[in-house]
C-alpha positions, 0 to 999 in steps of 0.5 A, spaced: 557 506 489 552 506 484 548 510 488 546 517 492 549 517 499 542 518 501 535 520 498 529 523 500 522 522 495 517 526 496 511 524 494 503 522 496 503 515 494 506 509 498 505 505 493 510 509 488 514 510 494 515 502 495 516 500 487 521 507 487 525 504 493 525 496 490 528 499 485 533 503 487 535 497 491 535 493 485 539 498 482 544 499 487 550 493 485 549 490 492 545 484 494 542 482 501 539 489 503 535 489 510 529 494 509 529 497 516 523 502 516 521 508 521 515 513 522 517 520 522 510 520 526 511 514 531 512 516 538 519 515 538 520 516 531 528 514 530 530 510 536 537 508 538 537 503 534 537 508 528 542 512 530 546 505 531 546 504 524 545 509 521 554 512 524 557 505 527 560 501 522 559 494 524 564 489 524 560 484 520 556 489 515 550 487 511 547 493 507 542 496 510 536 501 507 534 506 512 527 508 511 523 513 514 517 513 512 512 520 512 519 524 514 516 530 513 513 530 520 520 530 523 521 535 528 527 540 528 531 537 533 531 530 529 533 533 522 539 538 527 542 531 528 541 527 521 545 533 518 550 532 522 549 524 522 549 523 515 557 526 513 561 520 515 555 515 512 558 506 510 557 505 503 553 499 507 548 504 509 543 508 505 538 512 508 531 513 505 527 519 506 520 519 505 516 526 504 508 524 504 505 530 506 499 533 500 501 536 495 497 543 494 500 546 488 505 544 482 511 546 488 513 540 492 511 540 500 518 540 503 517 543 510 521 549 511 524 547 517 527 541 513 529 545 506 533 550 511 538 545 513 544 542 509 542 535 510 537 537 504 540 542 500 546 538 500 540 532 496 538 538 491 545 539 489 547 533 488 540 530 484 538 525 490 531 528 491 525 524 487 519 528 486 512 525 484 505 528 485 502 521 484 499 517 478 496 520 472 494 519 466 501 519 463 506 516 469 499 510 469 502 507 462 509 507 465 506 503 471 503 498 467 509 497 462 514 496 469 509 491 471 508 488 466 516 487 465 516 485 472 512 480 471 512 477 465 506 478 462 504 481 455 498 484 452 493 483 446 493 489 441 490 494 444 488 490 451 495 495 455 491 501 453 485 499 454 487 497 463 491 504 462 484 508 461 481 503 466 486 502 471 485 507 478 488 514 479 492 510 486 497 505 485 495 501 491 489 501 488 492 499 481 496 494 484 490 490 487 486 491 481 494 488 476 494 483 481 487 481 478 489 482 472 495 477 473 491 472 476 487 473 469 492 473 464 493 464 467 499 461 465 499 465 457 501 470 462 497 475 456 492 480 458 486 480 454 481 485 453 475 482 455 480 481 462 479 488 463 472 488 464 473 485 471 477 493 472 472 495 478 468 502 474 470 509 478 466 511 482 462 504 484 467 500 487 465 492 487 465 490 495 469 484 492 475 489 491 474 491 498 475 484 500 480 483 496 485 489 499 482 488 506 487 482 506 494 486 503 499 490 507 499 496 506 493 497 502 489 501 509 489 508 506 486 506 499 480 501 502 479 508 506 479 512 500 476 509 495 471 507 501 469 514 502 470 517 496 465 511 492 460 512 496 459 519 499 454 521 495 450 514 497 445 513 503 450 510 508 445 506 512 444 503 505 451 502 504 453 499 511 447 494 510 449 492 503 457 491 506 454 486 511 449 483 507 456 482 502 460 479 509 455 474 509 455 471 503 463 471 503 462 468 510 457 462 507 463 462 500 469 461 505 466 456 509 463 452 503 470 452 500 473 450 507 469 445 508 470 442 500 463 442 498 460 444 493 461 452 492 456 456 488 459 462 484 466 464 478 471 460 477 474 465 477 472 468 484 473 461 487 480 462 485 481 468 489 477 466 494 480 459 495 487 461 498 484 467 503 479 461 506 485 456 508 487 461 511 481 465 515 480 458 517 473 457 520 475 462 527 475 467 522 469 466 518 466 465 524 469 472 527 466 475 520 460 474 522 461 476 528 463 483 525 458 483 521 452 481 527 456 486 532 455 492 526 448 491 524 445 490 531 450 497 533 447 500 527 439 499 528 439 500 535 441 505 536 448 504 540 453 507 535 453 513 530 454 510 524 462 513 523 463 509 529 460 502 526 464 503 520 470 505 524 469 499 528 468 494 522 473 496 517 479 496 523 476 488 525 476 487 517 483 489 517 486 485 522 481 479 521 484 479 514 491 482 514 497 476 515 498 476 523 506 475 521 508 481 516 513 486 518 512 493 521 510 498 517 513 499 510 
């Protein structure tokens, strides 16, 4: 078995976690891995279903990858019976422990309650514990280069620096920034360096970028971040009014792509568009305008505070634009 029994990877970013994960399977010298996902914070975080898998071998077995997501909010009574559960583990299944809470010093945040017990000493000893603190300066060059190498896309001299430096300090916001860089790059599959200037600039995130991540799984918390922390400094109103003035003008782009009419605006914009707009579909420009409507009315007569409105057009913007079919959490 090319892997750990078990793993616990502690660390703030979900995206890190997932490429991490991809990559221990992709490592692991077996195929065909079903990714079951739990929540450490659901109301029944490891129903029966877990501990079916996680201690019955099945006759018929197919690797299963037991991942639990924000572990570190597990309590005391679930980590007293995975001491006990993971002794006799099938090396088809591999439990995938994932501590998320903030780190506030260079220590990792493990809970107490779960460095006391075996289940994590054991992991310590035997080096199945993966610690980062997020991206920085240093680890962003080695997330572009695993990219690229994914991917297949080369760089112009000096264009890999240039996205380094340019790229954001989240790796779900990187990644959606690299999804436009791929796009860019076209079928050369070369990243230029006038292709970063499409980068959005800390501290001003383009509405465009916010569109562009309301449409990927996953992606909820950085919109939340980069939202809050972009424009906290800003006039709110002005903000929420400019967010509804962009909805429009969206709105007005997908029905002119939907409906095969001329369509004013970039090539390259187009190009992204022209996929999000086949699927929204009229029913879904439509439920934009709605959202954007039902917000601008909320907020200047008064009927809701200003959180509230955004709260409310975020959510509808997520479940309006996110596909119907994707799986739970993970």
């Amino acid at each position: 078995m090319n892997r750990p029994k078990y793993i616990f990877l502690v660390c703030p970013d979900p995206e890190l976690i997932k490429s991490h994960i991809d990559e221990r399977l992709k490592k692991s010298g077996q195929d065909g891995w079903e990714i079951k996902t739990y929540w450490g914070d659901d109301d029944d975080p490891l129903p029966a279903t877990f501990w079916t898998d996680l201690t019955i071998k099945s006759l018929f077995p197919q690797p299963k990858a037991l991942v639990v997501r924000r572990a570190h909010t597990l309590k005391a009574d679930q980590l007293d019976k995975l001491d006990s559960g993971v002794k006799g583990l099938s090396s088809d299944i591999f439990p995938i422990f994932c501590l998320e809470g903030p780190w506030k010093s260079k220590k990792a945040p493990v809970p107490a309650t779960l460095s006391r017990r075996n289940l994590f000493k054991n992991a310590k000893k035997e080096g199945w514990v993966w610690e980062s603190q997020g991206l920085d300066q240093r680890s962003l060059g080695e997330f572009v280069r695993n990219w690229a190498a994914r991917t297949g896309i080369s760089f112009e001299p000096g264009a890999d620096r240039a996205l380094t430096m340019a790229l954001p300090l989240d790796a779900v916001a990187s990644r959606l920034e690299l999804d436009k860089m791929e796009l860019a790059a076209g079928d050369e599959k070369l990243v230029r360096k006038e292709h970063v200037d499409l980068i959005s600039q800390t501290g001003e995130m383009a509405f465009f970028d916010l569109m562009d991540a309301l449409g990927q799984p996953g992606a909820e918390a950085a919109i939340w971040k980069r939202v809050i922390s972009d424009h906290s400094k800003s006039a709110k109103d002005q903000m929420l009014f400019n967010l509804i003035g962009f909805l429009a003008s969206q709105a007005r782009m997908y029905g002119q792509i939907i409906g095969g009419g001329k369509v004013s605006g970039s090539p390259y914009v187009i190009q992204r568009k022209t996929p999000v707009a086949r699927r929204l579909g009229m029913p879904g420009v439509a439920r934009m305008i709605d959202l954007a409507l039902d917000a601008e009315y909320s907020i200047k007569s008064g009927a809701r505070r200003y959180d509230e409105v955004l709260d409310i057009l975020i959510a509808g913007l997520i479940d309006l634009f996110q596909p119907k079919t994707q799986a739970r959490r993970y």
